[in-house]
Backbone of each chain as ProteinMPNN parsed JSONL, in Angstrom:
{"seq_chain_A": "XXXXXXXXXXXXXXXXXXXXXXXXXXXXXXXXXXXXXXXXXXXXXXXXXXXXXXXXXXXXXXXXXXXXXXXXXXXXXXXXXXXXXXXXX", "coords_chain_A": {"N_chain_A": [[92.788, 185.392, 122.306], [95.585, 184.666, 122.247], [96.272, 186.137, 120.015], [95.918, 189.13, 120.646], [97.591, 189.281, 122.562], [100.759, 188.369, 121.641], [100.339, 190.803, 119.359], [100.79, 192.876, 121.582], [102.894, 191.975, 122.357], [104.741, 192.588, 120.234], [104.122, 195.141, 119.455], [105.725, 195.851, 121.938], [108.166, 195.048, 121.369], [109.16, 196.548, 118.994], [108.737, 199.31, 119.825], [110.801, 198.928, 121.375], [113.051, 198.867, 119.852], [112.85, 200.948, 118.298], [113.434, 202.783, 120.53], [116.466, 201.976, 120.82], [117.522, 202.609, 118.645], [117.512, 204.97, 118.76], [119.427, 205.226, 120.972], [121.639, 204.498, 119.655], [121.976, 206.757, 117.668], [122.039, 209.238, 119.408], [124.062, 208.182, 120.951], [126.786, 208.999, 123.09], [128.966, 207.633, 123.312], [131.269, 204.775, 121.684], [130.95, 202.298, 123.261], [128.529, 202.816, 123.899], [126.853, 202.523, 121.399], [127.916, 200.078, 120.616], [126.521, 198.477, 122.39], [123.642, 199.477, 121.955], [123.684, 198.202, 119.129], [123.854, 194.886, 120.456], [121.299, 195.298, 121.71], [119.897, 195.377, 119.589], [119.638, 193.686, 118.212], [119.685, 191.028, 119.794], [116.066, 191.822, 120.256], [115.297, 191.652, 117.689], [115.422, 188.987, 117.326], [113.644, 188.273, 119.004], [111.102, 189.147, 117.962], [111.309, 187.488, 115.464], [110.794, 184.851, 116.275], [108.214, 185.407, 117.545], [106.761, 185.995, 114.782], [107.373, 183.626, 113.884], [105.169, 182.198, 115.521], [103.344, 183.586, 115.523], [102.617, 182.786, 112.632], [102.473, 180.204, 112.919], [104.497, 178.376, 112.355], [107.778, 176.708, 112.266], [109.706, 177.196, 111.118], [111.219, 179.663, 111.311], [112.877, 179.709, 113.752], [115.351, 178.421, 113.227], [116.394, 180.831, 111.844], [116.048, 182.55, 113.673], [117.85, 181.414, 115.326], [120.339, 182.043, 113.563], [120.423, 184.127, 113.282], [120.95, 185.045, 115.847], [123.763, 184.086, 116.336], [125.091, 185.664, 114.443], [125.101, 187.701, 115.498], [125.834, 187.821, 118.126], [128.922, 187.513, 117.518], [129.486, 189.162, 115.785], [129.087, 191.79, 117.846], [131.283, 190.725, 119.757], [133.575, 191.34, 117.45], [133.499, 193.512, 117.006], [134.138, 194.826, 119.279], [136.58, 193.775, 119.91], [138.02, 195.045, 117.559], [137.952, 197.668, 118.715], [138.822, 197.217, 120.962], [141.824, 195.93, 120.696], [142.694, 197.547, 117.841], [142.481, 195.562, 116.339], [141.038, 192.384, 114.501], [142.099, 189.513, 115.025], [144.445, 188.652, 116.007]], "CA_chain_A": [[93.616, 185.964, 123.366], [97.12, 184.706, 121.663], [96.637, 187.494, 118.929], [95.703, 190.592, 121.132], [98.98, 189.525, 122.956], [101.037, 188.446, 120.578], [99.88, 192.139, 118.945], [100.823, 193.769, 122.445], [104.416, 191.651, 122.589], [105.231, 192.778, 119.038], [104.683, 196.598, 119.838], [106.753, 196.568, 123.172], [109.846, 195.137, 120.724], [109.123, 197.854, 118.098], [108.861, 200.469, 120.226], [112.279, 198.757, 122.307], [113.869, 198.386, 118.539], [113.079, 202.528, 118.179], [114.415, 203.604, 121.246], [117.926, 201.38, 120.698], [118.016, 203.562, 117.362], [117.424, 206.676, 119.314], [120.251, 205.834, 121.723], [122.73, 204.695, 118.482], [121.986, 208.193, 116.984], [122.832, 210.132, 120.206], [125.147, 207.521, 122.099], [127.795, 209.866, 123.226], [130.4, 206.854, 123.154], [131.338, 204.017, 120.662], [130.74, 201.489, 123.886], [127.128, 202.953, 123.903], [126.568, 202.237, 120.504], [127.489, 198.577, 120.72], [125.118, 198.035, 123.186], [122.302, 199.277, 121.304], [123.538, 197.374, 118.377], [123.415, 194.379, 120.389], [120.134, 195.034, 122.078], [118.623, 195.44, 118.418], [119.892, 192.061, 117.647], [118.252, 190.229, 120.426], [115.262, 192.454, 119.892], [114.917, 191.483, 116.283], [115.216, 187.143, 117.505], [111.946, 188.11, 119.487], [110.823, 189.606, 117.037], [111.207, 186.721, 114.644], [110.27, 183.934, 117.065], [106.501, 186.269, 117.773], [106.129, 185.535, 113.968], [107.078, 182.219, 113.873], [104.298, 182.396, 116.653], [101.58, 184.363, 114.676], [102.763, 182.145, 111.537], [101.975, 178.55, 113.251], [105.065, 177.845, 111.756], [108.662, 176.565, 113.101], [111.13, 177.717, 110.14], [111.843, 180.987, 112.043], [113.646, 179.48, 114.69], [116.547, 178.734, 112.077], [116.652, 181.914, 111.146], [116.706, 183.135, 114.989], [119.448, 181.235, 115.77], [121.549, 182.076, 113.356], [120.83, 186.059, 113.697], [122.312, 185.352, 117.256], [124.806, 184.001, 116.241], [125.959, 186.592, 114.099], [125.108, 189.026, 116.291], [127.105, 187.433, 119.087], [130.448, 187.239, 116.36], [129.678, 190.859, 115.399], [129.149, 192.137, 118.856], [132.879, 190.512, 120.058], [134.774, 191.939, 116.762], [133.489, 195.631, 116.725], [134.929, 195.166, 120.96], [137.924, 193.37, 119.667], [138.795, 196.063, 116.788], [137.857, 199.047, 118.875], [139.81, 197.581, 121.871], [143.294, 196.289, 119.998], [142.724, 197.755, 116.603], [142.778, 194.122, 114.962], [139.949, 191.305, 115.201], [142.361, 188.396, 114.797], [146.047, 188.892, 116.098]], "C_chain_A": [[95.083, 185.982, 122.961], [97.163, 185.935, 120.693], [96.717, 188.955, 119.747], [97.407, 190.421, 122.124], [100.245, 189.667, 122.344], [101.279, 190.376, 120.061], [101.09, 193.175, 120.075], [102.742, 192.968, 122.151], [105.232, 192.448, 121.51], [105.591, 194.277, 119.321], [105.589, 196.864, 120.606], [107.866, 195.836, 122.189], [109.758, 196.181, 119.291], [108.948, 199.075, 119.035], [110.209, 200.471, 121.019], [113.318, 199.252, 120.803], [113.874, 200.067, 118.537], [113.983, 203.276, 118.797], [115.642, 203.033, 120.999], [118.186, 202.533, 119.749], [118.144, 204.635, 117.638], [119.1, 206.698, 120.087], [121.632, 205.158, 120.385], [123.048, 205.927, 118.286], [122.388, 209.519, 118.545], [124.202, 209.427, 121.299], [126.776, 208.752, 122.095], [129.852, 208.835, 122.928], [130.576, 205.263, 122.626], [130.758, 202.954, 121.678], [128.814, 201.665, 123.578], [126.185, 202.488, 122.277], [126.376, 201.063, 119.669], [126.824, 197.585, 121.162], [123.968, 198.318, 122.632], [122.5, 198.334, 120.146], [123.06, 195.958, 118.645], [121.988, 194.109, 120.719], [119.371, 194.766, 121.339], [118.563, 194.416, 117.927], [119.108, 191.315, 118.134], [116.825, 191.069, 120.24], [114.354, 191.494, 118.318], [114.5, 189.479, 116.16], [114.171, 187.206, 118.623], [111.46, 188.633, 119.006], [110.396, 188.419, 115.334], [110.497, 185.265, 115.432], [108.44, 184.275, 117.375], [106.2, 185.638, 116.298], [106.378, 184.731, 113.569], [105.72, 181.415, 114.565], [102.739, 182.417, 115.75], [101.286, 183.453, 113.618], [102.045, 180.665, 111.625], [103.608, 178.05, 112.919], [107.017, 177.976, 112.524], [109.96, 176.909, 112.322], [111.834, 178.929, 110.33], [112.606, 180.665, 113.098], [115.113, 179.494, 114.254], [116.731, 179.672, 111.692], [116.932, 182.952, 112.639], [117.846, 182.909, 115.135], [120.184, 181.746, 114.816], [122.168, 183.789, 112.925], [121.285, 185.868, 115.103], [123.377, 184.77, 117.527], [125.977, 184.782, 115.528], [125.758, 187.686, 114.365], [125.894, 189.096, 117.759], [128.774, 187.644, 118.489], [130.452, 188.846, 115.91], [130.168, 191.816, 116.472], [131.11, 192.017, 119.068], [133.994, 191.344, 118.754], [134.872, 193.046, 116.41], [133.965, 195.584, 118.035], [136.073, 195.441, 120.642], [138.726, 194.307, 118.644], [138.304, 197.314, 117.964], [138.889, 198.79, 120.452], [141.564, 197.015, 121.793], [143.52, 196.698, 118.95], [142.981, 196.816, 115.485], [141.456, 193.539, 115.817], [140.938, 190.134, 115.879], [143.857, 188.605, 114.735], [146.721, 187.874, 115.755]], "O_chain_A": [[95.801, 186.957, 123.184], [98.159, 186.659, 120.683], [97.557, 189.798, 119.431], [98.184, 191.364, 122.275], [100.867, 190.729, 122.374], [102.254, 191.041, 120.41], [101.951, 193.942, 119.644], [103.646, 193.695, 121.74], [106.313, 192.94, 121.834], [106.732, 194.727, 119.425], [106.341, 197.816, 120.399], [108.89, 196.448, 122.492], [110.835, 196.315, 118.711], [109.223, 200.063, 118.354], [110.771, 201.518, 121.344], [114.279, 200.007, 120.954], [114.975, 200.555, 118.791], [114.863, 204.022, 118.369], [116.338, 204.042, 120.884], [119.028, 203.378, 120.052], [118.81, 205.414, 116.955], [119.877, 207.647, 119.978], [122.709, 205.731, 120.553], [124.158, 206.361, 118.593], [123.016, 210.562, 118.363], [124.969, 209.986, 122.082], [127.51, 209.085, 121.165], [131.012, 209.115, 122.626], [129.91, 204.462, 123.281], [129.822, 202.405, 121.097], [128.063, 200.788, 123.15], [124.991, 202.193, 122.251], [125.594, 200.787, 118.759], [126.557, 196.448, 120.774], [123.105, 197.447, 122.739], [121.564, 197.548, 119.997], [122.258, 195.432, 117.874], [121.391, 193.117, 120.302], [118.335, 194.161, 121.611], [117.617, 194.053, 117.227], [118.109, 190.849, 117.585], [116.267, 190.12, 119.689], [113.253, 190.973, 118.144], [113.751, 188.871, 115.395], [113.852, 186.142, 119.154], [110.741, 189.111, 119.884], [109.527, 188.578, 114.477], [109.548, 184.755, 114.837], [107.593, 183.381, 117.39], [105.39, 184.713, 116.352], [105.729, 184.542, 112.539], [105.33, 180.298, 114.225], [101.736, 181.748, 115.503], [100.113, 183.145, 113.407], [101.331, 180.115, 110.786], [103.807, 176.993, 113.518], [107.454, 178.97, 113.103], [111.08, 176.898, 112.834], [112.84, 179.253, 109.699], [113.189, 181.678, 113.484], [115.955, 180.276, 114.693], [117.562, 179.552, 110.791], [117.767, 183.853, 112.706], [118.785, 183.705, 115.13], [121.196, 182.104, 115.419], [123.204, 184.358, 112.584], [122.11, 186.693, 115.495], [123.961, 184.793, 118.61], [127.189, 184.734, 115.736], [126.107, 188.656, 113.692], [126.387, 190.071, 118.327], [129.682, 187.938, 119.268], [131.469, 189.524, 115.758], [131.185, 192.503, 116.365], [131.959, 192.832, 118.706], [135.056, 191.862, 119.099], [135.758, 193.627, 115.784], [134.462, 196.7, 118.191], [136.694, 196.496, 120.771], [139.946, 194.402, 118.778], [138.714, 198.285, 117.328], [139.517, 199.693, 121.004], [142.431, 197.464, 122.544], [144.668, 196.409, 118.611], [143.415, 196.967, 114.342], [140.975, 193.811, 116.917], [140.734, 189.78, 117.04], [144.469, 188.719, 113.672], [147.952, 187.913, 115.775]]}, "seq_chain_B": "XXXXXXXXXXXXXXXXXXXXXXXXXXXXXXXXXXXXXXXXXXXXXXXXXXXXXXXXXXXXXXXXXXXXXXXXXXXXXXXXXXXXXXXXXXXXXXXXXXXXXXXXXXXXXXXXXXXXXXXXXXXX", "coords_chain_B": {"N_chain_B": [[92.584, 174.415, 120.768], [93.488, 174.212, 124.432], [92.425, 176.649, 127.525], [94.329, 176.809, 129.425], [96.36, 176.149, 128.264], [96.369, 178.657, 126.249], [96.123, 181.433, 128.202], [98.338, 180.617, 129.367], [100.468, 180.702, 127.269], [99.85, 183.541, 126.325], [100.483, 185.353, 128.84], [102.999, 184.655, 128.912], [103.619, 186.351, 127.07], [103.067, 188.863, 127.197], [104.272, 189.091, 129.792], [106.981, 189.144, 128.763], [107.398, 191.195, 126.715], [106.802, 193.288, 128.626], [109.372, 193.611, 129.692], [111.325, 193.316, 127.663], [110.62, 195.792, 126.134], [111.138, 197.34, 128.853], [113.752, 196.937, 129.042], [114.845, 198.309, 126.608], [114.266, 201.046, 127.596], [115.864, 201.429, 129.791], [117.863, 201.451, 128.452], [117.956, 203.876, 127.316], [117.301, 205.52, 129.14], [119.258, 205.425, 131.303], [121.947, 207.063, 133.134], [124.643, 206.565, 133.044], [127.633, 205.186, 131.135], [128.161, 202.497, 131.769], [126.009, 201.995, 133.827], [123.874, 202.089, 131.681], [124.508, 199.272, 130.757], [123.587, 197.775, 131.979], [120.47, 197.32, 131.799], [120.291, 196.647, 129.415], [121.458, 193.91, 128.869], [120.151, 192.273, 130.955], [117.652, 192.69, 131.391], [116.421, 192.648, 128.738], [117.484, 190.01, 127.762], [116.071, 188.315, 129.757], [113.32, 188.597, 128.133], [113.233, 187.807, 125.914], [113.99, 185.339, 126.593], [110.824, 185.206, 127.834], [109.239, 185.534, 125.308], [110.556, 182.714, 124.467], [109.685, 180.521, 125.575], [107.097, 181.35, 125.818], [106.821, 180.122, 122.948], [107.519, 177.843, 123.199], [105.44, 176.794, 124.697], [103.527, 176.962, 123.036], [103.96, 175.391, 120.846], [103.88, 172.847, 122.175], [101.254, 172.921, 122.714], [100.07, 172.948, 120.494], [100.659, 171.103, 118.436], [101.246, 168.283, 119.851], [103.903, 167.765, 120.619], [107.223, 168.614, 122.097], [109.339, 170.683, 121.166], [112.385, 171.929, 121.092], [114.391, 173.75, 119.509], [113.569, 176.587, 121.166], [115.103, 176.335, 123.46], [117.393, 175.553, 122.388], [118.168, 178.544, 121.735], [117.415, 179.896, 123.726], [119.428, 179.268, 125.334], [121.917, 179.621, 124.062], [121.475, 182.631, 124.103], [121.472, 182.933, 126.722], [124.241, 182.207, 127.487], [125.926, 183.542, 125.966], [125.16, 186.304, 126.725], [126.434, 187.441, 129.235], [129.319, 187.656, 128.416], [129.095, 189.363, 125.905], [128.671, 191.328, 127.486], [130.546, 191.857, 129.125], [132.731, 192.596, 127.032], [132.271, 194.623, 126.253], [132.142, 196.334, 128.329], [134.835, 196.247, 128.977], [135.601, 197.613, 126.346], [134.695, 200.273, 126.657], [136.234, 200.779, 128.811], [138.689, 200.914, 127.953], [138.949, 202.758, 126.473], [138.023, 205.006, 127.678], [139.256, 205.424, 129.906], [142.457, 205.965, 131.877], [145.808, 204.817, 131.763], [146.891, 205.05, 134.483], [144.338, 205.854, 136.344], [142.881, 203.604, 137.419], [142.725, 201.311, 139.998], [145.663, 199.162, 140.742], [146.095, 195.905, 139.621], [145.742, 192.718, 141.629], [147.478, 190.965, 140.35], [150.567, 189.083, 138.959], [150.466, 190.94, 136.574], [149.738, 193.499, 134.577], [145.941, 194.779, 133.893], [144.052, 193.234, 131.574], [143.39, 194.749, 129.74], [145.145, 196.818, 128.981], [147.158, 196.057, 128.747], [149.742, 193.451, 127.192], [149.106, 190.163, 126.288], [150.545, 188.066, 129.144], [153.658, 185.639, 128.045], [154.402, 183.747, 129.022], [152.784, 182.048, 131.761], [153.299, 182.482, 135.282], [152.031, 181.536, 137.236], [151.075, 178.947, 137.05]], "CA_chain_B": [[93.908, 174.464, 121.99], [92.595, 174.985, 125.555], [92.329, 177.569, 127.698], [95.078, 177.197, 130.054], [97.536, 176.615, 127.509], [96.027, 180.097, 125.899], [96.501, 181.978, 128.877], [100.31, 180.431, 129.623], [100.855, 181.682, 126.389], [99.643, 185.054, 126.514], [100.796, 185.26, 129.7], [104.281, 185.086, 129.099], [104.084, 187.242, 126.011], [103.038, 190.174, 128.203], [105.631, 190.227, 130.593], [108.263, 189.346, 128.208], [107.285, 192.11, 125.955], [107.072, 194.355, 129.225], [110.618, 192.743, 129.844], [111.802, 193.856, 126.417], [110.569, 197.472, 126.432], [111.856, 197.81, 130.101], [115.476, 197.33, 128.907], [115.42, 199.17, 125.704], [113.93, 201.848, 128.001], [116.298, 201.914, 130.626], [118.941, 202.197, 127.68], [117.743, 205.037, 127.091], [117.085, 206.886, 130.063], [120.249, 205.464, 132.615], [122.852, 208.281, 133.112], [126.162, 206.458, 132.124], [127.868, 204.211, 130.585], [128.272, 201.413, 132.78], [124.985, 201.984, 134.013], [123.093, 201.733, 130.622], [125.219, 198.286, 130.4], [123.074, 196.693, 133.386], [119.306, 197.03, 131.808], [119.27, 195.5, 128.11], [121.682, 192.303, 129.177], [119.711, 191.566, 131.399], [115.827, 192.707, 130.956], [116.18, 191.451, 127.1], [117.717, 188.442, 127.536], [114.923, 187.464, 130.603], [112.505, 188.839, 127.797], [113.687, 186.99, 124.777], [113.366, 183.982, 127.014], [110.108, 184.826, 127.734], [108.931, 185.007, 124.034], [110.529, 181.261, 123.948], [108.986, 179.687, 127.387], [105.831, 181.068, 125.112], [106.967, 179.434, 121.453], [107.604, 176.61, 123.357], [104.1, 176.281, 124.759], [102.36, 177.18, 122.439], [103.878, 174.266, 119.608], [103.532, 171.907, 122.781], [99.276, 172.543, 122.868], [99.707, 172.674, 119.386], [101.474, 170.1, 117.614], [101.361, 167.588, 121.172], [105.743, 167.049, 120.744], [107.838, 169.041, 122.734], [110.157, 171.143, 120.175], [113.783, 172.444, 121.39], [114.972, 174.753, 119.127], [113.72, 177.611, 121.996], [115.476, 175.563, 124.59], [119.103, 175.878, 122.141], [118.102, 179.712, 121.385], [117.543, 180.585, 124.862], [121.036, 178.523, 126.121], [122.95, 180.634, 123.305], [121.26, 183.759, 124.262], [122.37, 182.954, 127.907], [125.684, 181.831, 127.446], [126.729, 184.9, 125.404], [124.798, 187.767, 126.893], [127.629, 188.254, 129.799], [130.402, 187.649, 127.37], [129.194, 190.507, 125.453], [128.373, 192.591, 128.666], [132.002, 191.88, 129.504], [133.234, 192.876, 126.381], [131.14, 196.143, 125.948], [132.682, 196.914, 129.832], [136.432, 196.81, 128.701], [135.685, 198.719, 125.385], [134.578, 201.38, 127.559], [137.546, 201.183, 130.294], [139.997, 201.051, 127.373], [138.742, 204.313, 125.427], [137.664, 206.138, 128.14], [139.553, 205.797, 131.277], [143.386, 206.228, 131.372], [145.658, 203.395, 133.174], [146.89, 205.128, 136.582], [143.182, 205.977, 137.108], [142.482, 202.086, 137.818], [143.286, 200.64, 141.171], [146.726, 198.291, 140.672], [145.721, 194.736, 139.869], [146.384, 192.2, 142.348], [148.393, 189.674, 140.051], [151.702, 190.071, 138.529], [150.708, 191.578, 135.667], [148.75, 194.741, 134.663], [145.108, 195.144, 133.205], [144.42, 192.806, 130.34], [143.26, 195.984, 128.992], [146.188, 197.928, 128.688], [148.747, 195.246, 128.803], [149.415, 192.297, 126.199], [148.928, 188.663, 127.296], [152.176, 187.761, 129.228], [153.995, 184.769, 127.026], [153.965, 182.333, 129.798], [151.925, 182.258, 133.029], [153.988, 182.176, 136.189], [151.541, 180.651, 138.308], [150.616, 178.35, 137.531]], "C_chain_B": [[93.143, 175.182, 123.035], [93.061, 175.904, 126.576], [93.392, 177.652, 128.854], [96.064, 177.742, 129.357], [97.433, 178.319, 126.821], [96.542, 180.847, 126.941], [98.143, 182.076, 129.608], [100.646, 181.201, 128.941], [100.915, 183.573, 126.482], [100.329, 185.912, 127.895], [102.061, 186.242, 130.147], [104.76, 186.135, 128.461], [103.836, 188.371, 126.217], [103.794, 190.084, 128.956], [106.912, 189.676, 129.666], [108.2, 190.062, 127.102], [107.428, 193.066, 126.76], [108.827, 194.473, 129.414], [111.242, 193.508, 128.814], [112.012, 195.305, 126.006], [111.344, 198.078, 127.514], [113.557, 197.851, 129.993], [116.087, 197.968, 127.899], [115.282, 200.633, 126.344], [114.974, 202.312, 128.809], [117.862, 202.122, 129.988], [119.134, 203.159, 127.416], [117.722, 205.841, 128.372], [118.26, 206.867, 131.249], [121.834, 206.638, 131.837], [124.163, 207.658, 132.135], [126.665, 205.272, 131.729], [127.522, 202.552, 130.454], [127.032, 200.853, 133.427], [124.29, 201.024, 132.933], [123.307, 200.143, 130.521], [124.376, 196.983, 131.059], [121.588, 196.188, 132.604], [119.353, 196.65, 130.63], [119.817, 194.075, 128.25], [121.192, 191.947, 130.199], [117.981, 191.329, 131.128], [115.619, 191.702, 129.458], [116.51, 189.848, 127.566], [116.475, 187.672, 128.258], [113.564, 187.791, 129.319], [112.176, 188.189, 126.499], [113.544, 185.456, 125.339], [111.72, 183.999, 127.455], [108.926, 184.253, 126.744], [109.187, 183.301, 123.472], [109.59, 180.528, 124.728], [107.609, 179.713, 126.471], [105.774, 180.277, 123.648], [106.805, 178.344, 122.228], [106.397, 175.987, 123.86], [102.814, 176.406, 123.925], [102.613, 175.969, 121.193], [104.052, 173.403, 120.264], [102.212, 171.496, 122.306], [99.351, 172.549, 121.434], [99.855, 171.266, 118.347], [101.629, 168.659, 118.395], [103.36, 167.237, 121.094], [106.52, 168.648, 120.842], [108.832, 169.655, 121.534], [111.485, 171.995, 121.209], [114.737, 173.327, 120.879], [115.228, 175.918, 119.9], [115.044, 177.314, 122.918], [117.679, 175.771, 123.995], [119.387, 177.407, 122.441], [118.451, 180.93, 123.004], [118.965, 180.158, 125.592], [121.905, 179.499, 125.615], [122.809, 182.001, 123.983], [121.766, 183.769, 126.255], [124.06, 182.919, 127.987], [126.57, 183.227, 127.144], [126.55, 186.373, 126.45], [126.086, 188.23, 128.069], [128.894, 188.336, 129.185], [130.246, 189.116, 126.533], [129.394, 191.726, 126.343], [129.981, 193.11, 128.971], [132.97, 192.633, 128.238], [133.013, 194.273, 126.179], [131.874, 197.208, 127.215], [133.75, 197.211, 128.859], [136.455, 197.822, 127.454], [135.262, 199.958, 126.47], [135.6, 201.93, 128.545], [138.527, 202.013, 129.258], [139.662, 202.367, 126.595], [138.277, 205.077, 126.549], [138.695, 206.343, 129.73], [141.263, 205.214, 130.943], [144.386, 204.909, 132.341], [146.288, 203.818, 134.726], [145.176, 205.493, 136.775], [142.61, 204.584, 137.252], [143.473, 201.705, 138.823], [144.405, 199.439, 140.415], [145.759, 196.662, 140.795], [146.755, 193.837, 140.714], [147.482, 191.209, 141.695], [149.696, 190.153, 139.709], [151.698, 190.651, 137.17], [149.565, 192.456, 135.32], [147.058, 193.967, 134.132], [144.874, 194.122, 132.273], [143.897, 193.773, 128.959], [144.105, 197.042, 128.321], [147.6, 197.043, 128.349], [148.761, 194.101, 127.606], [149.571, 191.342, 127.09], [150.629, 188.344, 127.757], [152.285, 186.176, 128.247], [153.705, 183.586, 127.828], [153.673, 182.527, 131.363], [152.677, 181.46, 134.242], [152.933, 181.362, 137.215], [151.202, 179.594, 138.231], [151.352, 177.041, 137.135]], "O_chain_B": [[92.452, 176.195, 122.921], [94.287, 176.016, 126.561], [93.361, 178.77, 129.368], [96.589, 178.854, 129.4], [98.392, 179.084, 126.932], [97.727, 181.073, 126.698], [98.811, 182.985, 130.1], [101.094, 182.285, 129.316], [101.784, 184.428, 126.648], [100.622, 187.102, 127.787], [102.313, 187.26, 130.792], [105.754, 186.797, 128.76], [104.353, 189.168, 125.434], [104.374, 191.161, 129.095], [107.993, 189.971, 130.175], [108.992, 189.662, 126.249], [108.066, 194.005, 126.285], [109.381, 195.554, 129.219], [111.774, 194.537, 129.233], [113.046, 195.883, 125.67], [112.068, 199.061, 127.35], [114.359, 198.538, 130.625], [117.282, 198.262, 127.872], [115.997, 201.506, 125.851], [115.205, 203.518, 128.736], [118.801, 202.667, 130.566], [120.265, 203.601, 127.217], [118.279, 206.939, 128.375], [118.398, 207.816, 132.021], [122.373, 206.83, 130.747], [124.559, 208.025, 131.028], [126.035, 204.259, 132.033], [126.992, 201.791, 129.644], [126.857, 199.649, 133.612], [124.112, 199.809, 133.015], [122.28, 199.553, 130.186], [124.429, 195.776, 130.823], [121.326, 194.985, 132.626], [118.284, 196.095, 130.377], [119.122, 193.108, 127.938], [121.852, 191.018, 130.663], [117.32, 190.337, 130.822], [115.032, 190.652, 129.194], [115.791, 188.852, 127.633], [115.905, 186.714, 127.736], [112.595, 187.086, 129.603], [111.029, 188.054, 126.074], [113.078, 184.537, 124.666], [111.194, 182.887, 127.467], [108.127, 183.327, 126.883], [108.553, 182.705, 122.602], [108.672, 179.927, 124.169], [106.98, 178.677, 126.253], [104.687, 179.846, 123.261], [105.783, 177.719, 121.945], [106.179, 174.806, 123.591], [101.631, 176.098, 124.073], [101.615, 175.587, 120.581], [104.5, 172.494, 119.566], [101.881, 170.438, 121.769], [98.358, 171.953, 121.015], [98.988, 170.699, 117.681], [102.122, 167.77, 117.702], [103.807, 166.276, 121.721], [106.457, 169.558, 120.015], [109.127, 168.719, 120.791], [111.067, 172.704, 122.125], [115.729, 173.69, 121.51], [116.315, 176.493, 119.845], [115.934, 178.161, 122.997], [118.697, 175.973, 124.657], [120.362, 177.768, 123.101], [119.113, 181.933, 123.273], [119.451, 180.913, 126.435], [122.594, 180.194, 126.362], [123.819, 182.553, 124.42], [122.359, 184.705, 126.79], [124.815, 183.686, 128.585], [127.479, 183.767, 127.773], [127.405, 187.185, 126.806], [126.69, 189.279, 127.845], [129.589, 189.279, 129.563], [131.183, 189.913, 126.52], [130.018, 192.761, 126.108], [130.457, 194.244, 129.03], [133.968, 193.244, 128.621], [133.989, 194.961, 125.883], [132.089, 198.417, 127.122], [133.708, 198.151, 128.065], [137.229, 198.778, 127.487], [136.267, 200.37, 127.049], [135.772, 203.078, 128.956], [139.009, 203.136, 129.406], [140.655, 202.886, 126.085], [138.088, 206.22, 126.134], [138.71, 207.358, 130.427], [141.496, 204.346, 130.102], [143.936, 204.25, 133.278], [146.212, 203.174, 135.773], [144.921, 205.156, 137.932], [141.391, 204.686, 137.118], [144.695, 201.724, 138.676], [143.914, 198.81, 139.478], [145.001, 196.341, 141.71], [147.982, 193.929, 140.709], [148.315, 190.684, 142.434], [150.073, 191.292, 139.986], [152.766, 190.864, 136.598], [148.451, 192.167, 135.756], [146.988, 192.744, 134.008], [146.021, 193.921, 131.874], [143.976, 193.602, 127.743], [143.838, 197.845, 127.427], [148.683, 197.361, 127.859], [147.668, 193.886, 127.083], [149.983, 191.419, 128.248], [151.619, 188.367, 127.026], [151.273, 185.631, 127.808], [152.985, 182.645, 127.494], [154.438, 183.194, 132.06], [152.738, 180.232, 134.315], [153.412, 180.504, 137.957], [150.938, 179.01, 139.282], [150.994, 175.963, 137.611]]}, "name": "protein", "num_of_chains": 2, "seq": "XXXXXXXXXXXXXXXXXXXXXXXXXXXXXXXXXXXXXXXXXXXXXXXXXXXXXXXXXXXXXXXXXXXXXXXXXXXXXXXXXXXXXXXXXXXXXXXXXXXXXXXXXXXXXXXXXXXXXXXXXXXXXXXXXXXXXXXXXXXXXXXXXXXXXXXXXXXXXXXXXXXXXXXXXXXXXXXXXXXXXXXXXXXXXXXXXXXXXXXXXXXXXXXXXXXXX"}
């Protein structure tokens, strides 16, 4: 029963991970574009946590955290350059 | 591993996969900006916690010792997600909307959007 779900969790963040890319490629405005970036971020740390899951194994968690952490630090300095034209005044 | 814990599991990993889809979805299909802004910080993040709620029960029935890594992952992923939301807002004010079209803020000093930080804070 964990695999056929599992299975089913995995598709609904690959098919979430597609559409983000869909609305990158038409986002009409740079704001829209940071939002799919970050959605693809968290996306991608359930994504890695499912196959820590499928794996048995707990060495993906380290590797979650520290894609949201630099997807949190990315997120803030594509804001911070696009809303004073510096990261770090 | 028995059959409740199975079903917790699975459980969660169906609606926090529906969870997941439902906010890349409604990225896609809400009209504007501001809008779009409402359904992945929130659907993901509740959906990303549900993927942990399930890690975390599932290397309970497995392993019998309670593991916490979800428990940091999901705190971070809380903590931040309105920080970004917030941030994602003002990029949007500040490139798209001009500053008399924003109602006058109540303090004594403009926007922190449009204005620089004053040097030293009268109130307080």
């Amino acid at each position: 029963m964990i695999e056929y779900s599992l299975l089913f969790a995995a598709g609904c963040y690959g098919a979430a991970l597609l559409l983000d890319l869909w609305r990158i490629v038409v986002g009409p405005d740079a704001a829209d574009r940071i939002l799919a970036l970050d959605t693809m971020v968290i996306n991608v740390i359930a994504l890695l946590v499912l196959y820590g899951v499928w794996r048995g194994t707990a060495i993906y968690f380290e590797a979650a955290m520290l894609i949201a952490m630099v997807g949190f630090v990315s997120t803030v300095a594509y804001c911070r350059f696009l809303l004073r034209g510096d990261i770090i005044e | 591993m028995n059959f409740v814990a199975e079903f917790l599991v699975s459980a969660a990993l169906i609606v926090s996969g529906i969870f997941g889809f439902v906010g890349s979805y409604g990225l896609l299909k809400l009209k504007h900006t501001l809008q779009r802004l409402h359904a992945p910080t929130k659907a993901t993040t509740l959906g990303v916690g549900g993927v942990l709620i399930a890690s975390m029960i599932f290397f309970y029935a497995d392993t019998g010792h309670i593991s916490v890594h979800e428990l940091l992952i999901t705190l971070f992923l809380f903590l931040t997600a309105p920080i970004t939301a917030n941030f994602i807002a003002k990029t949007h004010l500040a490139r798209n909307l001009r500053r008399n079209e924003l109602p006058e803020s109540t303090g004594d000093f403009g926007w922190s959007v449009y204005d620089d930080p004053p040097e030293t804070r009268l109130d307080t």
